[in-house]
N, C-alpha and C positions, 0 to 999 in steps of 0.2 A: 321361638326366639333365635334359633341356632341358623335355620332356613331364612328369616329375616337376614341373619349377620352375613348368611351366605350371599344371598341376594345384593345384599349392598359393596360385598367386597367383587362380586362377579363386574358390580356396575361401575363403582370405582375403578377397576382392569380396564375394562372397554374404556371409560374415560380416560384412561394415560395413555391407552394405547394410541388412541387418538389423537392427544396431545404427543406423542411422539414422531407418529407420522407426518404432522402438520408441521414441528419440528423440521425433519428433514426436508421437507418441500422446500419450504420458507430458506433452508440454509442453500440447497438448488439456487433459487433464485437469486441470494443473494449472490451464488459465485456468479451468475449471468451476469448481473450489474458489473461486479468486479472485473469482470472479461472485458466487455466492450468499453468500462473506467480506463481500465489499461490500453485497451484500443486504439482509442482516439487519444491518449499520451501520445504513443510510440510513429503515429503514420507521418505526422511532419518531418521527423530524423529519416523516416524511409523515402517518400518523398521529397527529403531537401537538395540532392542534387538538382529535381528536374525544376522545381523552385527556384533556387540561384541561377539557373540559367535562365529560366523564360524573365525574371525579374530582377538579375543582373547585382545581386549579394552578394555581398561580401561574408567573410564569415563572422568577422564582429556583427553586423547588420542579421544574420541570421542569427545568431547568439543572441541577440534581440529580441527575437518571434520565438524563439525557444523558450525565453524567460519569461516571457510577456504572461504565458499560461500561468503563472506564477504569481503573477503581481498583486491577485485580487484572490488568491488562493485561500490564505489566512485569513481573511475577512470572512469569506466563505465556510474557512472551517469553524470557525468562531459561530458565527449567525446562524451558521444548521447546526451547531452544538446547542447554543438555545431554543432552538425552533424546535428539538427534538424533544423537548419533553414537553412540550404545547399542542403541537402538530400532530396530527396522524399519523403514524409512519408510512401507512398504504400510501396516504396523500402526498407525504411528503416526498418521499423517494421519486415513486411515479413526476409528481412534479419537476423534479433535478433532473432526471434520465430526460422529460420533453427538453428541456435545457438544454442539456447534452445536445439534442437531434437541431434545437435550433440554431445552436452556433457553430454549426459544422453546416448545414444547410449553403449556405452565403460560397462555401470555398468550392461548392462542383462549376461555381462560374468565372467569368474570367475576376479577380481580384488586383488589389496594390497592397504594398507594402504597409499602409496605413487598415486599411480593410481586417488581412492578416490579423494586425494584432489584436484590433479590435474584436476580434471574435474569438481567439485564444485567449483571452483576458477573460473575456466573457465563459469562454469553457471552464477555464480555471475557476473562475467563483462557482460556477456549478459542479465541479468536483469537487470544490475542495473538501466540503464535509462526508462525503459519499462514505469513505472507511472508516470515518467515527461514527457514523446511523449506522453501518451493516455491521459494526463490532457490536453498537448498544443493541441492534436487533436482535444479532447471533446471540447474545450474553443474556435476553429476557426471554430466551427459549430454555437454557441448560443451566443446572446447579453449579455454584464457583466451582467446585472440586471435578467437573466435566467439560470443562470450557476450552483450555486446550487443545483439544481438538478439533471442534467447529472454528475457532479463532483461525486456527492456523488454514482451514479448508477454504476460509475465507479469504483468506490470502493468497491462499495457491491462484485463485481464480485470476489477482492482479499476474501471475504469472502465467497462466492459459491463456489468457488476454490475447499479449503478444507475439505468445508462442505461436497460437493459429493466426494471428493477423499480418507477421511476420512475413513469411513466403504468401501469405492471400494475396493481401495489400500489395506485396511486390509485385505477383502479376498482373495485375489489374493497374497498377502504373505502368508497366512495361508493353502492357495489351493495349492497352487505353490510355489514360492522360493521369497524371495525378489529382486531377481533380474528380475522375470517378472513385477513387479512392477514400474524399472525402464526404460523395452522396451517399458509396455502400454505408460508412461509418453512420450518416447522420438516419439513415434506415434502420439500422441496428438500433440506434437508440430509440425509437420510436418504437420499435418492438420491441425494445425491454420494458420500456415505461407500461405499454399496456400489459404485459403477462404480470407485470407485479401488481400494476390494480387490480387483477384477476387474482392474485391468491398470497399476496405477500401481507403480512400486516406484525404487529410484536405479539410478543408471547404472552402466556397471562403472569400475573404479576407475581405473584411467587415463587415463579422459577428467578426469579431477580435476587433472591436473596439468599444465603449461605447452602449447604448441602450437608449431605455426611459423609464426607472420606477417610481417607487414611491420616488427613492430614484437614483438622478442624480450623476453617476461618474464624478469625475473632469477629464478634457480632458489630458491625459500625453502627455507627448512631443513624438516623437520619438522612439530616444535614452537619457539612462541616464546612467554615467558612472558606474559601477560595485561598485566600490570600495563607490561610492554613496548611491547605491540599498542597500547594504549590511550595510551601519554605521546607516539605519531607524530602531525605534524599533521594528517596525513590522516583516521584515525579521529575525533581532536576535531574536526577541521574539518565532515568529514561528520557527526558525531552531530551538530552545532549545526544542519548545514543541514536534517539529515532533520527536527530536534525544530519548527521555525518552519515546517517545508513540511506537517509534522504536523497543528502548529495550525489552519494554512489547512484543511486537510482535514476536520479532525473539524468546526471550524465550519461549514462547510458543508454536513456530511453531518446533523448536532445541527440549526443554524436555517436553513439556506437556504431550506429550503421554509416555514417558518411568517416570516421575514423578508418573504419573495415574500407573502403571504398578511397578516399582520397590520401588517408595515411600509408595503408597498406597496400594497394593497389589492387585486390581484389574485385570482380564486375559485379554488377546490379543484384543479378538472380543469386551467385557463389551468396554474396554479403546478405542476402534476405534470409537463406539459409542459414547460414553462422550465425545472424541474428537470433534466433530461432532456438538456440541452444543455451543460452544462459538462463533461458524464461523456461527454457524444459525442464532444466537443474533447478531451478526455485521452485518450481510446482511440486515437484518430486522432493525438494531437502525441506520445505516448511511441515507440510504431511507426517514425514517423518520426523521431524524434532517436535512438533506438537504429540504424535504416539509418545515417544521417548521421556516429553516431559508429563505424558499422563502417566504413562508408568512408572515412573521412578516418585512422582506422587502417590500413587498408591503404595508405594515401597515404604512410606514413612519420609521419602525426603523433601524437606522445607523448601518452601516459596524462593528466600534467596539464592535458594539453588537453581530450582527448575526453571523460574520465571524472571530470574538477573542475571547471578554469571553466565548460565548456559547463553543465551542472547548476547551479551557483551562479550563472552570471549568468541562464540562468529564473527563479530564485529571484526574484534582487534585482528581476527587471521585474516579475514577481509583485505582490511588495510595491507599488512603482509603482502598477499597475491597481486591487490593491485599496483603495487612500488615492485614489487615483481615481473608481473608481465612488461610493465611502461618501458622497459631497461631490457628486453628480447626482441629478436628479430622476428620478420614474419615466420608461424611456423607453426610447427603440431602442441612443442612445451609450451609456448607463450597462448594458443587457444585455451590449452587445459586448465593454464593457471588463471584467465581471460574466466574460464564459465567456473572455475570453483570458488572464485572469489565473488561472482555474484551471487555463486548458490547460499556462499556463508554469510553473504550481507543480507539475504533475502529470508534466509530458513526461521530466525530467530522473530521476526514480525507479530507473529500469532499468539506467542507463549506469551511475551511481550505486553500484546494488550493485556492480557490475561492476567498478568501481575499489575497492571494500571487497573484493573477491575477488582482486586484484592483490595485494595486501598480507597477506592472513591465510593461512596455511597451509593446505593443502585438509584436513585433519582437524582441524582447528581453526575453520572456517569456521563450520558452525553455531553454532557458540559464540559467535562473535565478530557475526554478523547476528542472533543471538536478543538479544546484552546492547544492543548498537546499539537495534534494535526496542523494547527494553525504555526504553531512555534516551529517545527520542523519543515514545515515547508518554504521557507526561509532558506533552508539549504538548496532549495529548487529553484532558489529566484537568482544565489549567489551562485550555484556553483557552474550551471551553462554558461551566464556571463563571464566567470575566471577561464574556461575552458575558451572558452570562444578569443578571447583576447591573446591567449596565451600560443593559441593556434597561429594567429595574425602576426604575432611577431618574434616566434621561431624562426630559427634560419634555416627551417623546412617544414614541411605541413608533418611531414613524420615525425619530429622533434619537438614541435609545438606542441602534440597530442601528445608525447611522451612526459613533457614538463606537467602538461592540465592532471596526468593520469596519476602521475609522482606525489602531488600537491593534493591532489584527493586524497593520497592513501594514507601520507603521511597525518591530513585532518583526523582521517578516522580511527588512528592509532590513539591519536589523543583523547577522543570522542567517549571510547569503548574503555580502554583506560580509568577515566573518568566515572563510568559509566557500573565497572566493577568497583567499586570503591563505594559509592553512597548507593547503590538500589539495594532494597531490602523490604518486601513488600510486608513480612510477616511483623517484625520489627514496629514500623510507621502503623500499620493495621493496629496492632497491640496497644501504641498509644492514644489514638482516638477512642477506642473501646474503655480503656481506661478513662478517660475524660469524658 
């Protein structure tokens, strides 16, 4: 009997080990998606100079194609939030990533203005759900009380993205045309899509549900109705903070680089570079506050801690740095407080989900990080369009950018605000468990 018991615990070992390796593959892949997600964000901002000139834009009118990727985003994240618990996820993803390669495909030739949107529009619906699949993927590999950190890995990726495509993408427009800029891109996605048919798929189903930490999730039901998930301050609290942490991001990813470039006067190659460094600082601060917020989990400290305020007060100093830098000349203090304030809007992403995953019921999970997603990018569709207006009718392109910058920051102040006050994952979790 003893040799039996050994036997079967030997074989049970081999089997987690296994499921842990396939774990981290699967988390690989997802940061691959995330990289080239982000990718194909960031190269229209880097390419939008030689854009407004071959096709004679304005910046309102480019504020436009910036937004555009926006417009069908929600929809997006909505429709792959349900599709996600129907769908494969091998299939599904795989499917989005062709997506991706087909609506980037159209821009290595010559285009108009109408073309443009039309297939940013189109990328956008196929982004939009991308970071509510690769949260609910990442989340059905690892136990609540371990999730933190893959969360946040996952996010660093939207921050690799950039980083390497940054000075790529720049050379390759400055070598070549912007529009091979957007064949590498649409290459990239086609090689992602295949390696993840090749080995990406969800976890098995019990890693979806509670663990044993330091710190025990209350057991949720099921199901919990929608309209339920949504009235906890947690969810509102987090949709506000994700929607204003959004804003910061799409502006950045929309004008940072022609800001760097027409604001400040800095050249093509200098500005790909400096691009280059706030997505270095995210990759590097989400990592680390994901560690931070699993340790201090294991320490015995509760969800409203690790997985709200810590997340909302990044925020709020966010906001801070960016009403900071907007109000400095060009210079080394206004870069630092330029990449610290995305690193702080960027860092808290991961833990974030993580506490939206405290609260929603593991089959209901995609649903509830697809409508989230959808609600926040809402700040994607508003906030290039304010930036872009606000640029136009400065009484200098440097002052217009400093108004858009002010106007975000002061958003996010409020956002994050907000955002410490009603999240409370453990709280909301306790009374569905109850009911």
């Amino acid at each position: 009997m003893a040799v039996e018991q050994q036997e079967v615990s030997a074989s049970e070992g081999v089997a987690a080990g296994r499921v842990r390796r396939k774990a981290w593959t699967v988390l690989a892949l997802l940061v691959c998606l995330m990289l080239v997600n982000y990718a194909d964000k960031v190269v229209v901002g880097l390419a939008g100079v030689g854009m407004k000139e071959d096709l004679g834009l304005n910046d309102a009118r480019f504020g436009v194609i910036q937004s555009s990727f926006f417009w069908l985003f929600a929809v997006g994240s909505v429709l792959g939030g349900w599709l996600g618990g129907k769908v494969r996820a091998r299939w599904l993803l795989a499917g989005i990533a062709a997506l991706w390669a087909l609506s980037l495909a159209p821009m290595a030739a010559q285009v108009g203005f109408t073309a443009i949107v039309a297939c940013r529009v189109l990328l956008g619906l196929a982004e939009g759900p991308t970071t509510a699949l690769a949260m609910q993927v990442a989340h059905s590999w690892f136990p609540a009380h371990k999730r933190a950190i893959p969360s946040s890995i996952v996010v660093a990726g939207a921050g690799i993205g950039p980083l390497i495509a940054a000075p790529v993408l720049t050379w390759v427009i400055l070598t070549y045309s912007w529009h091979a800029a957007f064949a590498a891109l649409a290459a990239c996605g086609a090689l992602v899509a295949v390696l993840w048919l090749g080995g990406g798929d969800s976890g098995p189903e019990d890693a979806q549900g509670g663990g044993h930490g330091a710190v025990t999730a209350p057991a949720l039901p099921e199901r919990v109705p929608l309209r339920r998930l949504f009235s906890t301050g947690t969810l509102i609290g987090m949709s506000l903070l994700f929607f204003v942490a959004y804003a910061n991001t799409s502006v950045k990813v929309s004008w940072l680089p022609l800001y760097l470039q027409e604001g400040l006067g800095y050249d093509a190659t200098t500005a790909g570079n400096l691009v280059a460094l706030p997505y270095l600082g995210s990759a590097i601060a989400v990592i680390l506050v994901g560690v931070l917020s699993a340790a201090l989990t294991r320490r015995g400290v509760g969800s409203r801690m690790t997985r709200g305020v810590l997340p909302g007060a990044m925020v709020l100093a966010s906001g801070v740095c960016t009403i900071a830098f907007s109000s400095l000349d060009r210079g080394v203090p206004q870069m630092v407080l330029l990449v610290l304030g995305s690193c702080l809007n960027s860092a808290g992403y991961g833990v974030a989900f993580a506490g939206l995953a405290d609260v929603a019921p593991a089959k209901q999970r995609g649903t509830v990080f697809g409508i989230v997603t959808g609600i926040y990018s809402l700040g994607g569709v508003v906030a290039p369009l304010v930036v872009g207006r606000l640029v136009d009718s400065g009484d200098s392109v440097a002052l217009g950018y400093g108004d858009g910058f002010m106007v975000l920051g002061v958003t996010m102040i409020v956002g994050a605000m907000a955002a410490l006050l009603l999240v409370n994952p453990a709280r909301d979790a306790a009374k569905f468990s109850t009911e």
